[in-house]
C-alpha positions, 0 to 999 in steps of 0.5 A: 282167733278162736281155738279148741285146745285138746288134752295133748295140748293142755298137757303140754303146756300144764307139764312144759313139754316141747310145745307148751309154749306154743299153748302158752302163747295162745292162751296169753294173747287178748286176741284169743278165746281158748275152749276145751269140751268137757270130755277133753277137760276130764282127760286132763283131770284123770290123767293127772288123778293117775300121775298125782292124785285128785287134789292135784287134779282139781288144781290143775284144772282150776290153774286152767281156767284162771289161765282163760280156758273156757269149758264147753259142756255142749251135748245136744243131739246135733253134737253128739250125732255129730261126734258120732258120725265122726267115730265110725269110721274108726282112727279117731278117739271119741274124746277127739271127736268131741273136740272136732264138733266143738271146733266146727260148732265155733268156726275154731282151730284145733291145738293139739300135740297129736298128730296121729289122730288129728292128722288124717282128720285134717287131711279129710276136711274135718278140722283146720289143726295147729300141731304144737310139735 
């Protein structure tokens, strides 16, 4: 299967919180390819800057690309007017939206730990979701 990991998800896993299992397990099945946009890579990285420091950050990230994510940078037009069309209507972060456009971009399932955003973005038909908790 393909998936598209969010930030809430990537901490999960990275800090062992409940659902993180549930990431460690797509991760460690050969059957999986596992991607994370950029953007939401970068939440992960400032968000460890701000409970850490920087070197923890840069390991962390590097601790999730041994783990097999793999890092999308797409940012062509079709991407970002998507994800703009996705924003507009408010209630979901932009980071989020990124993540939406790469999922739909791959034919690929969100992981994510956050039901706020993502739910009511799977109820409109924008994203097929697995909720790690």
């Amino acid at each position: 299967m393909i998936f598209v990991l969010d930030a809430s998800a990537l901490l999960a896993y990275l800090r062992a919180e409940p659902g993180g299992e549930v990431v460690d397990s797509i991760l460690g099945s050969e059957d999986n390819a596992c991607y994370v946009h950029a953007v939401n890579l970068c939440e992960v990285y400032y968000d460890t800057i701000r409970e850490f420091d920087k070197p923890k950050a840069q390991a962390t990230i590097e601790a999730l690309l041994v783990a097999g994510i793999i890092v999308r940078n797409d940012m062509d037009a079709a991407f970002w007017q998507f994800a703009g069309d996705c924003k507009a209507p408010g209630g979901i972060s932009l980071a989020d939206c990124f993540c939406i456009v790469l999922a739909s971009r791959l034919v690929a399932e969100i992981v994510t730990a956050d039901r706020r955003e993502f739910g009511p973005a799977a109820e409109r038909g924008m994203c097929r979701v697995r909720f790690v908790r």
